[in-house]
Each structure stands twice: as C-alpha cells, then as structure tokens.
NUKEKOL-414591 format. One record per residue: residue number from 1; residue in one letter; x, y, z of N, C-alpha, C, O in turn. Coordinates in steps of 0.001 Angstrom, whole numbers. Example, Ala and Ser with C-alpha at 12.3 -4.5 7.8 and 13.67 -1.06 7.14 Angstrom:
<rs>
<r 1, 'A', <13190, -5690, 7800>, <12300, -4500, 7800>, <13200, -3300, 7800>, <14236, -3319, 8465>>
<r 2, 'S', <12850, -2250, 7080>, <13670, -1060, 7140>, <12900, 30, 7870>, <13409, 1138, 8039>>
</rs>
This chain:
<rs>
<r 1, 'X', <119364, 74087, 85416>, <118861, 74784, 86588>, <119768, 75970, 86895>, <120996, 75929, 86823>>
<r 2, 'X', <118944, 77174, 87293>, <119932, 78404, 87492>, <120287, 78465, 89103>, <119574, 78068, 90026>>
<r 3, 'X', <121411, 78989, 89167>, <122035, 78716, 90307>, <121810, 79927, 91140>, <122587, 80826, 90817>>
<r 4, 'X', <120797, 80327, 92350>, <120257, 81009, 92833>, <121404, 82226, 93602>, <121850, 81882, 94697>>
<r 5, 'X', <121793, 83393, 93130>, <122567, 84403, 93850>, <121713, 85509, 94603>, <121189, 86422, 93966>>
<r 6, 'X', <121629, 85433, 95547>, <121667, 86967, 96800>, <122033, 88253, 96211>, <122938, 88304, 95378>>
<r 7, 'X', <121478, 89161, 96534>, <121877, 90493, 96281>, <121830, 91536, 97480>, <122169, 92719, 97464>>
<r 8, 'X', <121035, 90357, 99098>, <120946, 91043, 100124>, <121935, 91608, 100610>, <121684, 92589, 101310>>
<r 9, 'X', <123419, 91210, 100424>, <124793, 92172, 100983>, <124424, 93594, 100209>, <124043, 94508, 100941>>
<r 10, 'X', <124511, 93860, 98725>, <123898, 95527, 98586>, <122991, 95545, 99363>, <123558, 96212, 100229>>
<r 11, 'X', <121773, 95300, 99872>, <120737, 95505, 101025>, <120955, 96044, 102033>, <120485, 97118, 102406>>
<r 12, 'X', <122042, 95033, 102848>, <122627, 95495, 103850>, <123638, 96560, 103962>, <123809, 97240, 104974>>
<r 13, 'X', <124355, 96675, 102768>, <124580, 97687, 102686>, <124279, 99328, 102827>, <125008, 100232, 103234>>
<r 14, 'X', <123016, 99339, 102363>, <122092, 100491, 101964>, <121779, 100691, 103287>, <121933, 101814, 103765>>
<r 15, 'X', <121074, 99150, 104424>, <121153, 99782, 105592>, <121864, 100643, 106321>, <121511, 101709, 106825>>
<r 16, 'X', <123136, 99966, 106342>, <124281, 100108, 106873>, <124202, 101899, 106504>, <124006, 102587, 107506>>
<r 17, 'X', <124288, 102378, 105667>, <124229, 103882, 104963>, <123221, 104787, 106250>, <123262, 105652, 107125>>
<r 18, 'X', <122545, 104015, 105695>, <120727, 104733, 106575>, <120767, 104614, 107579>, <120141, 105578, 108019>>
<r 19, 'X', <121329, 103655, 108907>, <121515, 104178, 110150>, <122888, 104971, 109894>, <122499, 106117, 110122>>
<r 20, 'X', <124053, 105071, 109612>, <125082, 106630, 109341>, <124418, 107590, 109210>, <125102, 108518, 109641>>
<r 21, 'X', <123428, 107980, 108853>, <123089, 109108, 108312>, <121475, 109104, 109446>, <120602, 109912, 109129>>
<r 22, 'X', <121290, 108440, 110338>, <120405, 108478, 111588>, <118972, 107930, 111450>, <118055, 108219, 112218>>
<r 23, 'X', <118872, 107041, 110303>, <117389, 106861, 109752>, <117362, 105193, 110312>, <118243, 104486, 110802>>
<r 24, 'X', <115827, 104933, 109966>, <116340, 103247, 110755>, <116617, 102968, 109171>, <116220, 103248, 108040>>
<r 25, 'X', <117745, 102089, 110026>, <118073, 101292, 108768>, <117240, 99643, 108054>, <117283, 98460, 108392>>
<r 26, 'X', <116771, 100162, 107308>, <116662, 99374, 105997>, <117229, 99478, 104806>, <117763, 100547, 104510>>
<r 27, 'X', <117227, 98587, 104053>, <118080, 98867, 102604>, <117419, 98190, 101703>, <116945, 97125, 102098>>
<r 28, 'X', <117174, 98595, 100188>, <116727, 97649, 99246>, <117662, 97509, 98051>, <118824, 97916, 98074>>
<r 29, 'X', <117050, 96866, 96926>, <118110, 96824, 95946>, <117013, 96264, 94726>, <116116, 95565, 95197>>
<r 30, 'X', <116961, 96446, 93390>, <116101, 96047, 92584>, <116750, 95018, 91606>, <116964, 95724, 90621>>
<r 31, 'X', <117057, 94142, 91393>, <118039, 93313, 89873>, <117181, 93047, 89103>, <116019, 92946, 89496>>
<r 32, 'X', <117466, 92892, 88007>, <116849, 93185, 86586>, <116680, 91602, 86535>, <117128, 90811, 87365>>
<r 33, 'X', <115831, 91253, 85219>, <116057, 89216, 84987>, <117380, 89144, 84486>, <117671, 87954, 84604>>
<r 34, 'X', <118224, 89664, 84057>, <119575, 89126, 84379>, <120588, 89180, 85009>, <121713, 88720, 84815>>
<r 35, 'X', <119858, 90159, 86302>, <121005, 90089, 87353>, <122009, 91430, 87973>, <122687, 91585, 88988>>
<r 36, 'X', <121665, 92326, 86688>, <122109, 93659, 86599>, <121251, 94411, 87865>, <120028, 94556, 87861>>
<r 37, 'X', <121957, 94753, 88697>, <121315, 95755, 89755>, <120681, 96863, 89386>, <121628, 97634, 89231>>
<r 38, 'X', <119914, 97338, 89192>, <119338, 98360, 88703>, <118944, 99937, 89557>, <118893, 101104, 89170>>
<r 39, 'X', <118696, 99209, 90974>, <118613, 100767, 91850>, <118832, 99560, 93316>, <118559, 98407, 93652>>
<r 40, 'X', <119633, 101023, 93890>, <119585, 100439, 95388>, <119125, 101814, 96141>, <119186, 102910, 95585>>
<r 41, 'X', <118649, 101615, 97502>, <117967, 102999, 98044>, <118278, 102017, 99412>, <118352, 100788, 99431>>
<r 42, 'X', <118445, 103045, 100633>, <118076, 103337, 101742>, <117217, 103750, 102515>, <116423, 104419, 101855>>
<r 43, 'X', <116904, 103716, 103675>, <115221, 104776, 104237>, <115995, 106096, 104226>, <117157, 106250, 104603>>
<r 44, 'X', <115142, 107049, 103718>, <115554, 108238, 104039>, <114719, 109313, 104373>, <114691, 110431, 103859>>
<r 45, 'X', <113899, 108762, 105482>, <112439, 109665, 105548>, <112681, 110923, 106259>, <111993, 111927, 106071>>
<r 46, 'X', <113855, 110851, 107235>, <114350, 112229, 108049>, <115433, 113064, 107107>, <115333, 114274, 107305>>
<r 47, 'X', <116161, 112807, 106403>, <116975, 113448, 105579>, <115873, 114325, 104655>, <116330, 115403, 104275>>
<r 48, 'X', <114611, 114057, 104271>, <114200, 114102, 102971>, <112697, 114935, 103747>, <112012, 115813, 103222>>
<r 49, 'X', <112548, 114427, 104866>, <111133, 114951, 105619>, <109928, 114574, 104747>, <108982, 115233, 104315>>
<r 50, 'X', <110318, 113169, 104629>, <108905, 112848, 103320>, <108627, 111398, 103984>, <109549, 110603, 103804>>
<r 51, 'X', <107760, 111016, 104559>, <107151, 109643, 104957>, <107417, 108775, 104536>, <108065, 107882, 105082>>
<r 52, 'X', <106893, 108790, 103177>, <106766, 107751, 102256>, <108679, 106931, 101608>, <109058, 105838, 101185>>
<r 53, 'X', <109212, 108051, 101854>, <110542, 107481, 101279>, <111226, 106044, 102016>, <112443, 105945, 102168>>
<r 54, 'X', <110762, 105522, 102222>, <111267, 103914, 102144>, <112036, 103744, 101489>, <112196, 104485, 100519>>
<r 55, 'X', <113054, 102421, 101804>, <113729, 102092, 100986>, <113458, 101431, 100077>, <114309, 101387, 99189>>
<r 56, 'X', <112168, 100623, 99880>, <111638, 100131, 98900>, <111360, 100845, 97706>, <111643, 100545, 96546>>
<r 57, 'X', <110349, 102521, 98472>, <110048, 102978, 97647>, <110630, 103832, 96895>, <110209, 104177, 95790>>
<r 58, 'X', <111587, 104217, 97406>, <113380, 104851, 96801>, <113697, 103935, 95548>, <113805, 104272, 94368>>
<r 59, 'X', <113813, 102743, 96101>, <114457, 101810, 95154>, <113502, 101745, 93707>, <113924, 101948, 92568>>
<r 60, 'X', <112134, 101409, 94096>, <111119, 101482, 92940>, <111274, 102609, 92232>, <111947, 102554, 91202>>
<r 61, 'X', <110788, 103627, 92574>, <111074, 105294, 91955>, <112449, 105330, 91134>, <112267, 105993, 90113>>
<r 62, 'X', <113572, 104919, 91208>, <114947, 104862, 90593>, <115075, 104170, 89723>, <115483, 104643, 88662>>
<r 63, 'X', <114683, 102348, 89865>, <114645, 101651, 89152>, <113274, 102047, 87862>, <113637, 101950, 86689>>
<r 64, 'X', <111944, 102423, 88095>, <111287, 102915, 87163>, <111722, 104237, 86188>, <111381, 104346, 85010>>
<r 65, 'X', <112599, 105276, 86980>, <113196, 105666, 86019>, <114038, 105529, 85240>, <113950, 105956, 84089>>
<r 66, 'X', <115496, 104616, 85912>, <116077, 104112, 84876>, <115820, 102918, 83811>, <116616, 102374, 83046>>
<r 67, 'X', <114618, 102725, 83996>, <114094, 101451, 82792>, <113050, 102272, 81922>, <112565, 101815, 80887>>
<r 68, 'X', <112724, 103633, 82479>, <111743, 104563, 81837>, <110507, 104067, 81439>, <110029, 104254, 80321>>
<r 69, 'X', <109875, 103310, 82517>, <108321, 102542, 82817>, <108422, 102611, 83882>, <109334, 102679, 84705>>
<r 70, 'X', <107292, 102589, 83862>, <105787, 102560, 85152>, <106256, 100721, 85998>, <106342, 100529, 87211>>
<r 71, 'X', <106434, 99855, 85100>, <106132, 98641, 85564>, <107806, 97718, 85519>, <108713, 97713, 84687>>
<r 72, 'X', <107578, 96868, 87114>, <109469, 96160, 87038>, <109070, 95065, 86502>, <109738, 94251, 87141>>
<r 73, 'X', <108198, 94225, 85482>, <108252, 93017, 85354>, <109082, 92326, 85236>, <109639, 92542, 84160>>
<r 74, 'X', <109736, 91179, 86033>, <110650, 90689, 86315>, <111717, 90687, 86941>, <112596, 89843, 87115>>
<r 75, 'X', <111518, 92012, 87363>, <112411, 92585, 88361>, <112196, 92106, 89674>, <111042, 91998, 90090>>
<r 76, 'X', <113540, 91691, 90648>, <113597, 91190, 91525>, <113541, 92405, 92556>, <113613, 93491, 91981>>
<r 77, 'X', <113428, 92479, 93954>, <113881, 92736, 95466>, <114443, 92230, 96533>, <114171, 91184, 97122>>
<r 78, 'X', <115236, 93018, 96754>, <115790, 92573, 98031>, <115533, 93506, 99013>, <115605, 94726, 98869>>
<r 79, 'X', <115209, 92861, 100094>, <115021, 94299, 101322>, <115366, 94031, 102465>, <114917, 92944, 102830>>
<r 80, 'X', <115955, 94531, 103182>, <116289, 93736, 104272>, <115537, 93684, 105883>, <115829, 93116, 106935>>
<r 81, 'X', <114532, 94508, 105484>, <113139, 93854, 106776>, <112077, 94098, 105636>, <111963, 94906, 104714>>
<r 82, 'X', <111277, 92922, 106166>, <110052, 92943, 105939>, <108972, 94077, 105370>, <108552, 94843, 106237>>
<r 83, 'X', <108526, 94255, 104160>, <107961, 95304, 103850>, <106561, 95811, 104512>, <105504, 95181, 104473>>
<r 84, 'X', <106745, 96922, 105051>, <105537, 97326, 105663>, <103801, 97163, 104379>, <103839, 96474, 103360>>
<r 85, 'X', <102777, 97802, 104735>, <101624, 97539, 103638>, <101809, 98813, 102645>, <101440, 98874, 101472>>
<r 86, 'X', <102389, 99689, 103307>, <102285, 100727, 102076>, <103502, 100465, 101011>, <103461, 101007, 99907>>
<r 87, 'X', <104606, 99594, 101397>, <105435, 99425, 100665>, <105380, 98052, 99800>, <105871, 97946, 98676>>
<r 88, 'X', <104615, 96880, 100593>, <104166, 95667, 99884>, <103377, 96203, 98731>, <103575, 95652, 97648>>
<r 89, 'X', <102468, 97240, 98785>, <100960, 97894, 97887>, <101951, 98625, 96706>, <101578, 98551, 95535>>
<r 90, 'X', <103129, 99282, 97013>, <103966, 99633, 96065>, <104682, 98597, 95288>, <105012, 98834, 94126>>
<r 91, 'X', <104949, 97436, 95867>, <105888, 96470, 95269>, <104430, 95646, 94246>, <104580, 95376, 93054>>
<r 92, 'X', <103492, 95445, 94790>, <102493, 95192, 94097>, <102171, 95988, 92882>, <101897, 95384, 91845>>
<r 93, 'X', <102176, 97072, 92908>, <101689, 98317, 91723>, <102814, 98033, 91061>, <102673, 97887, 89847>>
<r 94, 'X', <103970, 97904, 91532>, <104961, 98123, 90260>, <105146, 96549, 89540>, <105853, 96511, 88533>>
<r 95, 'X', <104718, 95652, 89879>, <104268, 94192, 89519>, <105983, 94044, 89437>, <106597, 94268, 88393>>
<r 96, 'X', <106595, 93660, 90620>, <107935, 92554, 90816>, <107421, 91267, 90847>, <106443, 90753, 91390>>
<r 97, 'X', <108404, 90830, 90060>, <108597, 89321, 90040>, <108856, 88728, 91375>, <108247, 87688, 91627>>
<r 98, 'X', <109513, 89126, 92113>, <109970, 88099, 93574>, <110471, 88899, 94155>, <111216, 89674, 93556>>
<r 99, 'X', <110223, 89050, 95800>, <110293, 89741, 96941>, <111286, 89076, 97569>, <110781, 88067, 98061>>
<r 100, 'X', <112620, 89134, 97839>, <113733, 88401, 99209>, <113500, 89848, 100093>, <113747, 91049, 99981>>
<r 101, 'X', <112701, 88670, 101276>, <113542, 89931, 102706>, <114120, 89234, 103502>, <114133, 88003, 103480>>
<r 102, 'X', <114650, 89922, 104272>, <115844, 89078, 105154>, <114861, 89127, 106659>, <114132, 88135, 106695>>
<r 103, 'X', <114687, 90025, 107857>, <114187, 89898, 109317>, <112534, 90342, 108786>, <112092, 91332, 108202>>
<r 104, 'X', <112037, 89339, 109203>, <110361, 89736, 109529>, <110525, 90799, 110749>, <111431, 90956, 111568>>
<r 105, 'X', <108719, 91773, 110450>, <108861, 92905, 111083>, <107516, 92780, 111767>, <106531, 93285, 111230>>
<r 106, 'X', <107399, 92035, 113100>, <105931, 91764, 113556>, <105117, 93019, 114006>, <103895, 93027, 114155>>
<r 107, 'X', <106017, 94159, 114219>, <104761, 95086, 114630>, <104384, 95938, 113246>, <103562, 96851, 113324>>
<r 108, 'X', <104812, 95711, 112390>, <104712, 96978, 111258>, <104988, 96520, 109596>, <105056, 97289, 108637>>
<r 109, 'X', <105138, 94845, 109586>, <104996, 93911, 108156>, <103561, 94286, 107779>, <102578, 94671, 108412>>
<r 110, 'X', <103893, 93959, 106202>, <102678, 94142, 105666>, <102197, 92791, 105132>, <101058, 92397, 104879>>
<r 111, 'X', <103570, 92104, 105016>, <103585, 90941, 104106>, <103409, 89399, 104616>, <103128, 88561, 103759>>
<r 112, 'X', <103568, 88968, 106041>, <103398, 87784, 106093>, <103026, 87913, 107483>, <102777, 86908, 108150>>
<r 113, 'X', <102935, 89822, 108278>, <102409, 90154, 109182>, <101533, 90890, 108867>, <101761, 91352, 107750>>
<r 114, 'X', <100158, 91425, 109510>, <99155, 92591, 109840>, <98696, 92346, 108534>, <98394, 91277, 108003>>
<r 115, 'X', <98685, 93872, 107948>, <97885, 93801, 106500>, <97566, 92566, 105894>, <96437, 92135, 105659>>
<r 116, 'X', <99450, 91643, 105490>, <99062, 90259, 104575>, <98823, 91097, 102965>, <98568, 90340, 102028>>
<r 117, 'X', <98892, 92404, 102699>, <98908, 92562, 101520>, <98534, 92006, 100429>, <97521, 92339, 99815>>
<r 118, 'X', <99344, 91078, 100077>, <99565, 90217, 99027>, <98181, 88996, 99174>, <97931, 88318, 98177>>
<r 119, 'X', <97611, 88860, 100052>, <96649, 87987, 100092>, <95217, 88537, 99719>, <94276, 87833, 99351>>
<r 120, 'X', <95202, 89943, 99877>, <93895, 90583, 99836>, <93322, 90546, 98529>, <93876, 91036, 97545>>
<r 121, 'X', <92140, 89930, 98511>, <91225, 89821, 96873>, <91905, 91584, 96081>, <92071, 91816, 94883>>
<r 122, 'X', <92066, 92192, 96840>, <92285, 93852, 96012>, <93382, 94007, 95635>, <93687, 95160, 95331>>
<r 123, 'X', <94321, 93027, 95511>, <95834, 92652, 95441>, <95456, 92782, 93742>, <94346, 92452, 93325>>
<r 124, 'X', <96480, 93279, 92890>, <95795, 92880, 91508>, <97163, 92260, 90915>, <97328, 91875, 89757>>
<r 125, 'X', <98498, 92243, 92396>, <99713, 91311, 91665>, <100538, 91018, 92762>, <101064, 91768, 93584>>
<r 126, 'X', <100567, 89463, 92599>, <101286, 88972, 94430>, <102457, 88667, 93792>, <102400, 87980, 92772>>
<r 127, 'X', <103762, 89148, 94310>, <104976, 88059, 93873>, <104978, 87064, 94703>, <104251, 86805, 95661>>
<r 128, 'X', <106480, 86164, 93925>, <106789, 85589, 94525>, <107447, 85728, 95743>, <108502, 86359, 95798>>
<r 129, 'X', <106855, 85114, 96916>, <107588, 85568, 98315>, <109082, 85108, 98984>, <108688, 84150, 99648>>
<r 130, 'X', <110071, 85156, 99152>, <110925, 84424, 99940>, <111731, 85193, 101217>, <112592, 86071, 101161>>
<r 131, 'X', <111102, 84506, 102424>, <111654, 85655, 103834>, <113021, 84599, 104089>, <113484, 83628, 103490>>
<r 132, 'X', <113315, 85238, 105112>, <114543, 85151, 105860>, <115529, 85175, 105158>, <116257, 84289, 105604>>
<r 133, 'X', <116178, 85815, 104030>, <117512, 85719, 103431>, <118275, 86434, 103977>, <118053, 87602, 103658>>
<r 134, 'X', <119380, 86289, 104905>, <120213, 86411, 105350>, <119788, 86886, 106694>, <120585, 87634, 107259>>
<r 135, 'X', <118392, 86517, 107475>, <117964, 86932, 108279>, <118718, 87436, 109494>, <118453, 88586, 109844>>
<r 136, 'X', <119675, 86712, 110236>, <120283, 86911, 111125>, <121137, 88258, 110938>, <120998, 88985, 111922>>
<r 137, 'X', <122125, 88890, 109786>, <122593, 89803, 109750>, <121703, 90845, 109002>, <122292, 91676, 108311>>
<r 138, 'X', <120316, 90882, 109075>, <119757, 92150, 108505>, <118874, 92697, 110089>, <118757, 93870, 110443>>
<r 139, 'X', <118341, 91469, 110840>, <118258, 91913, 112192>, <119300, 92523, 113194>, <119008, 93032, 114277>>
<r 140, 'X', <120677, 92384, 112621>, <121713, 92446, 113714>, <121659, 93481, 113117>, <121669, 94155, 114147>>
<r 141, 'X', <121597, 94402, 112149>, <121901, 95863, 111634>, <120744, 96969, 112472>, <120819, 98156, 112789>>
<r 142, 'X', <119711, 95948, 112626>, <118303, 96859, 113347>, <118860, 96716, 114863>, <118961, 97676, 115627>>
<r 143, 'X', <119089, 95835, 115079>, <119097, 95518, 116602>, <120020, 96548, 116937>, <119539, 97332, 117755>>
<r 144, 'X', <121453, 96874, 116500>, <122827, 97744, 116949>, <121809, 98956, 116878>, <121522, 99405, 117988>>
<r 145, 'X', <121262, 99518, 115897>, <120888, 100796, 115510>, <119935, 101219, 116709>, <119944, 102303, 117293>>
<r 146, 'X', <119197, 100243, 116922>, <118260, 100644, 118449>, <118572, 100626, 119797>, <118007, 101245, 120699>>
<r 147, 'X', <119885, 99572, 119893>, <120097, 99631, 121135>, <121261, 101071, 121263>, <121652, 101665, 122268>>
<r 148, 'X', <121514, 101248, 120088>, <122322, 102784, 120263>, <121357, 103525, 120858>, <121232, 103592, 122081>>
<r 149, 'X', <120781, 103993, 120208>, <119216, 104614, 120397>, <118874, 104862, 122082>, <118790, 106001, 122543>>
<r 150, 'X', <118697, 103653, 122900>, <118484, 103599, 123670>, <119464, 103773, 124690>, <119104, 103675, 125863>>
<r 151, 'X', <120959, 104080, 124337>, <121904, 103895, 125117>, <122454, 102915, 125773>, <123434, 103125, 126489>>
</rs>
C-alpha cells in the first residue's frame, strides 16, 4: 500500500504569493504519478488583466507545457479552495487523475457546490474527488486576505 503524501503546503504556498501581490489568494500545484511537482501557479487575474487566469488554470497551462501534451493523465491537483465550474471544466478537459482541495467555496464551487461539474452527463472525465485537505489552513489564508480587505 502507498503511503498517501500532500502537496497542499506548495498550494498554500502559491496562495500565500497571490494575496502579496493583491489577488485573492488561491494556489495550485500539479504532481506527476510519481510525485515530481510539475507546475505550481497562483491566481493572477489582476497582475495579468485576464479572467480566466486561475490558479488552476495557470497550473494546467504550465504543466501541459512542460509534459508537451494537451492531456495530465495521471496527474494529480492540489488547490487550495474549491474549484470554481470554469476551472472544474478545465481540470476535466485536461483529464486529471485526482482533485485535493483544501476549503469548499459555497458561493462560487463548481465541484461539490452550484454547477457540480463533474456530475453533469456532458462531463466526458470526472476525477477522483478528495475535499478538505488541510482545510482549516487554506481557509485561514482566505479569511486574513479579506478581513484585510475590509479593514
């Protein structure tokens, strides 16, 4: 039996980056089937003035180029909130093996909130799901970043 390792500390990390630099923080990270990290990304949608840049989808875009394919089969995620639907629909297209997120995101999940993504007959690849990994410190990274926010 293989002995199950985390990769959500790079995650949190990447957050950690992305609120420094004023974005909400999320963080992802991609590991290969043996474990080799392959891309980590941050949100960087205000640095970059591009919507779509998620940290998911940062991470996908990096990791597909450095494996030089279209597709992560077997490739893991880590993210540290909950993937919204446009980013679950990306993690889907690029067919990952297994999804870790750490804080569910009830107004704006795609994955086990709202959309449900992964459940929809138009789904053409569900990973494997596993929430809450390290839940408590990937919410405490959102929570500081907003209540700054708010003063």
């Amino acid at each position: 039996m293989t002995q199950f390792t985390s990769y959500m500390d790079i995650a949190i990390e990447e957050a950690e980056r992305a609120a420094a630099r004023g974005e909400v923080p999320v963080g992802a990270v991609i590991v290969s089937k043996a474990g080799d990290v392959i891309a980590r990304a941050g949100n960087r949608t205000r640095e970059i003035n591009d919507p779509t840049a998620h940290a998911e989808i940062l991470a996908i875009r990096s990791a597909c180029k450095a494996l030089g394919q279209e597709r992560l089969t077997g490739c893991d995620l880590y993210v540290t909130l909950e993937p919204c639907p446009m980013c679950a629909a990306a993690i889907s297209n690029a067919r990952l093996a297994r999804l870790y997120y750490g804080a569910s995101d009830p107004k704006s999940g795609g994955v086990a909130q709202g959309a449900k993504v992964f459940s929809h007959a138009q789904c053409h690849h569900a990973p494997e799901v596993y929430d809450g990994i390290a839940e408590a410190e990937c919410a405490e990274v959102l929570t500081v970043f907003f209540e700054g926010l708010r003063g």
